[in-house]
C-alpha positions as CSV (number, residue, x, y, z in Angstrom):
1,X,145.7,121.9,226.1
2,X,148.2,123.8,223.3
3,X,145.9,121.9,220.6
4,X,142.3,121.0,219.6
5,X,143.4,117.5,219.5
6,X,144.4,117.6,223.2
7,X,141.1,117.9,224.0
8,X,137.7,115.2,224.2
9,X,135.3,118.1,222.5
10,X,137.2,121.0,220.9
11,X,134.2,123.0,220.3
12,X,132.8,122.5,224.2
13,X,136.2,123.6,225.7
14,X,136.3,126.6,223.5
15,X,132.6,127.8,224.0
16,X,133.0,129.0,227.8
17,X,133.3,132.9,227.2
18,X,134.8,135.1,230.4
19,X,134.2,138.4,231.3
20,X,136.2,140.8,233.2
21,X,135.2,143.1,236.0
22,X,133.4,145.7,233.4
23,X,131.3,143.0,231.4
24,X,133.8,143.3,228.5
25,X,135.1,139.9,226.2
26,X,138.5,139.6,225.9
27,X,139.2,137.6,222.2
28,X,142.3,135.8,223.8
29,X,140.6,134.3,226.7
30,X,137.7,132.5,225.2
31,X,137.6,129.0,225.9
32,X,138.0,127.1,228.9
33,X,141.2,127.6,231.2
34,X,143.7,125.4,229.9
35,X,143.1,125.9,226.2
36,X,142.5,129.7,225.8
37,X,144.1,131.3,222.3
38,X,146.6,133.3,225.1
39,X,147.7,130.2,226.8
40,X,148.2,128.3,223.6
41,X,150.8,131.0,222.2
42,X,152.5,131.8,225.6
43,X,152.8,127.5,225.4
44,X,154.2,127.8,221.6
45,X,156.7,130.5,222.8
46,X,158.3,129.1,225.4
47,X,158.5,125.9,223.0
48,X,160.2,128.1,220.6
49,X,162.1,129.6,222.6
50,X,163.5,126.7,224.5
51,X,163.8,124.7,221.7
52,X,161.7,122.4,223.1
53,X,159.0,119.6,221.7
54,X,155.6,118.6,223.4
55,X,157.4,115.3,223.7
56,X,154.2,113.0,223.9
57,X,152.6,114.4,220.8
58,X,155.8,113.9,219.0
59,X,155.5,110.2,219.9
60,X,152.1,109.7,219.4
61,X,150.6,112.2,217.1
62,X,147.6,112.2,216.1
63,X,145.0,113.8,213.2
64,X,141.6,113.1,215.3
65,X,140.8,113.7,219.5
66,X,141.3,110.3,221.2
67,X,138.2,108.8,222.4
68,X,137.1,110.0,226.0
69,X,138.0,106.7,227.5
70,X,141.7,106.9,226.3
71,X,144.7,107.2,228.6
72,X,145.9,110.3,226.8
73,X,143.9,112.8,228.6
74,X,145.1,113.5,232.1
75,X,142.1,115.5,233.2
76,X,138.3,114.5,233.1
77,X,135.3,116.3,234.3
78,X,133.8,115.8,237.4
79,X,129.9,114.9,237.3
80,X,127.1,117.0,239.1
81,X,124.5,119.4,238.9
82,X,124.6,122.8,237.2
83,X,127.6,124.3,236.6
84,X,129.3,121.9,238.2
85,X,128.2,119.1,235.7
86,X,128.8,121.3,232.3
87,X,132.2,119.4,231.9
88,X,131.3,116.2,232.4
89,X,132.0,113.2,229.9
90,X,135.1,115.3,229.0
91,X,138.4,114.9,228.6
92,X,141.6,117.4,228.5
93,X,145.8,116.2,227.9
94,X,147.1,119.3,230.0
95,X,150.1,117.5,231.6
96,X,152.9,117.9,229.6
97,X,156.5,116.5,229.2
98,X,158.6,118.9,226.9
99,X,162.2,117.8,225.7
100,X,164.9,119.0,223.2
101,X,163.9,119.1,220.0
102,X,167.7,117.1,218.9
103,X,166.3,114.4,221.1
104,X,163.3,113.9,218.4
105,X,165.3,115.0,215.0
């Protein structure tokens, strides 16, 4: 998700913390996959780069997350037990459609 706004609970998604091999944190890679700080700029470069937009958020922005029922996210978490069950009731927009940025001017 290349926003908080793509995403049913912002602060849910971006409290799962990994570690690497040695036990260390790496800053960039705090949150869940999909909506890590590193993902988010490589998503913003290749935006810039491309000139591109994130076409649906162009067409339907947005100043709030959309309720978890909404058609906008194209993932939801699965129920279950355990870790298996920490994302359920939630909701993620991680399908995107980009397009020239002419197309929207």
């Amino acid at each position: 998700a290349p926003e908080d706004i793509d995403l049913s609970d912002p602060d849910q998604f971006r409290s799962v913390i990994h570690e690497t091999a040695d036990g260390t944190i790496d800053p960039d890679n705090i949150g869940q996959a999909g909506c890590t700080d590193a993902e988010r700029r490589r998503f913003r470069a290749i935006l810039e780069r491309g000139n591109l937009v994130d076409a649906f958020r162009e067409l339907h922005p947005r100043t709030e997350p959309p309720p978890l029922e909404s058609a906008e996210y194209s993932w939801r978490g699965f129920g279950g037990s355990g870790s298996r069950g920490l994302l359920r009731g939630l909701g993620m927009r991680l399908d995107h459609i980009v397009s020239d940025r002419r197309v929207h001017a």
